[in-house]
N, C-alpha and C positions, 0 to 999 in steps of 0.2 A: 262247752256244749250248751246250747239252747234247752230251755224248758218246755216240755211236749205243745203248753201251751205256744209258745210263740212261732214251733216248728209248724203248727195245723194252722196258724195264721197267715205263714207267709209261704206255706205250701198250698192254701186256698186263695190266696193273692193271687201266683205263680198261676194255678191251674184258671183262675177267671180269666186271667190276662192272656193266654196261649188259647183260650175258646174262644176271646173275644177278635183274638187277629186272625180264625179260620178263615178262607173263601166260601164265596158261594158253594161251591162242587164238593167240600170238605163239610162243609154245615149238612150239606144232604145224606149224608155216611153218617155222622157223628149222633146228633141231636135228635137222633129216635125217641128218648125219651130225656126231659126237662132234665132229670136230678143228674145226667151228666156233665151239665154246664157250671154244677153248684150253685146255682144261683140265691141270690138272699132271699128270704132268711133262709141260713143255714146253721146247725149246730150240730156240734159232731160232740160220739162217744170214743174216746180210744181206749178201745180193749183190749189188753195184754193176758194172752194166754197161757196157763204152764203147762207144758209135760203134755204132747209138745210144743214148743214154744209155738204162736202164732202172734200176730199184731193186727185188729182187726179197725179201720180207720170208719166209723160206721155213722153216715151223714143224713141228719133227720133234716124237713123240711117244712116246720110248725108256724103259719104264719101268726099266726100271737105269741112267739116266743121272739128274743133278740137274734140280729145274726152275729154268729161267733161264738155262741156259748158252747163252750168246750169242758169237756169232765174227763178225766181218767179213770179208768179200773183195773186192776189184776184180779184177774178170776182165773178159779180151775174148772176145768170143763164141766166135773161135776155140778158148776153150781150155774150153769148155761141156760136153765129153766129159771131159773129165780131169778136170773139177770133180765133174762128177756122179757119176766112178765111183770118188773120192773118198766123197762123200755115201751110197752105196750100200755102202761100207765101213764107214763110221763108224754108219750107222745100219740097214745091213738092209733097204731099200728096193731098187725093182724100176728099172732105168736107163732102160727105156723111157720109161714115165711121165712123170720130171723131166726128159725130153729133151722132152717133147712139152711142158710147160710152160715151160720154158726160150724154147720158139719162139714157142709162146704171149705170152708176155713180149716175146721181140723185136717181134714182128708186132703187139703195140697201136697202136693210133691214137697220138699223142702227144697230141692233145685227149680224149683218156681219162680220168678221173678218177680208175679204180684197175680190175684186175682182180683175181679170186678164180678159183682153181683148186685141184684136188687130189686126191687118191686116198687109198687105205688109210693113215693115221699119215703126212700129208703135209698140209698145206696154206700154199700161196703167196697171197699179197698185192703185187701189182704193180705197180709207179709208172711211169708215162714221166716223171716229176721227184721229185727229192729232197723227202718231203712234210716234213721239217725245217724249211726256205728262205720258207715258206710263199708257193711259187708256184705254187699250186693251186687250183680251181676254188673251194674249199670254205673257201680260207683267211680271206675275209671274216664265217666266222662270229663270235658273240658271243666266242666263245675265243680265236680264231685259228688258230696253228698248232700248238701245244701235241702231246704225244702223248696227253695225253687228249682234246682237241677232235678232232683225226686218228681216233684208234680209236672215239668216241662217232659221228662224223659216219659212218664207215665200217663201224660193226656197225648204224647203220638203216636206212641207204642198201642193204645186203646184207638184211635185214628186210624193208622195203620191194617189193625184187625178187622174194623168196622169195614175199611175200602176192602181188605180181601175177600170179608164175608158176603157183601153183596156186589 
């Protein structure tokens, strides 16, 4: 198995390269707003949540930082204040916000498949399971659990929503 690092690498390969081969007609649904496309720079926190579990894939958007800087963390919900005003240090973001998606994250279904959330130079990708494990709704596709089968299944499925909502 892959190192989270390499997973959130070539899970953000996967997803640039599935937004970069959209249509015209598909870019008009999709690309509301910028941080869906991940575009560089990008740096992601992956938060691992306990009790209950959650995996929270949470991509900052700091043009004076590198793209690709990746960190891990396991936190208890408890300490979800501390993390975040953390994150609003290191990257200049608004605390409210990532509090409310934080609870967001908590409050999934665990028969969830993934949520998306986010705001200004933020956006979260959310698991009630580890989608590495591949025990996930999706993980019988032709790929599996790969982090490009994960980001390819989860930038159409977000596509998908986009064309039914408007």
């Amino acid at each position: 198995m892959s190192t989270w690092e390499d997973f959130v690498r070539a899970f953000i390969a996967s997803w640039r390269n599935e937004a970069a081969a959209v249509s015209e007609r598909e870019r008009a649904f999709l690309f509301l707003r910028r941080e869906e496309r991940l575009p560089a720079p990008c740096q992601v926190e992956v938060v691992e949540f306990s009790d209950p579990f959650r995996l929270a894939l949470l991509f900052f958007f700091e043009q004076a930082k590198p793209d690709l800087e990746i960190s891990f963390h396991e936190i208890g919900w408890d300490q979800q204040r501390a993390f975040g005003a953390e994150l609003v240090a290191e990257y200049g973001v608004r605390l409210d916000p990532l509090l409310r998606i934080f609870q967001g994250c908590r409050n999934m279904d665990p028969a969830t498949i993934y949520a998306i959330d986010g705001f200004e130079n933020v956006l979260m990708l959310g698991f009630p399971h580890d989608v590495r494990l591949g025990n996930w709704a999706l993980a019988k596709t032709v790929e599996g659990n790969s982090a490009k089968a994960v980001a390819k299944d989860l930038f159409h499925l977000n596509l998908g929503q986009a064309q039914d909502y408007y």
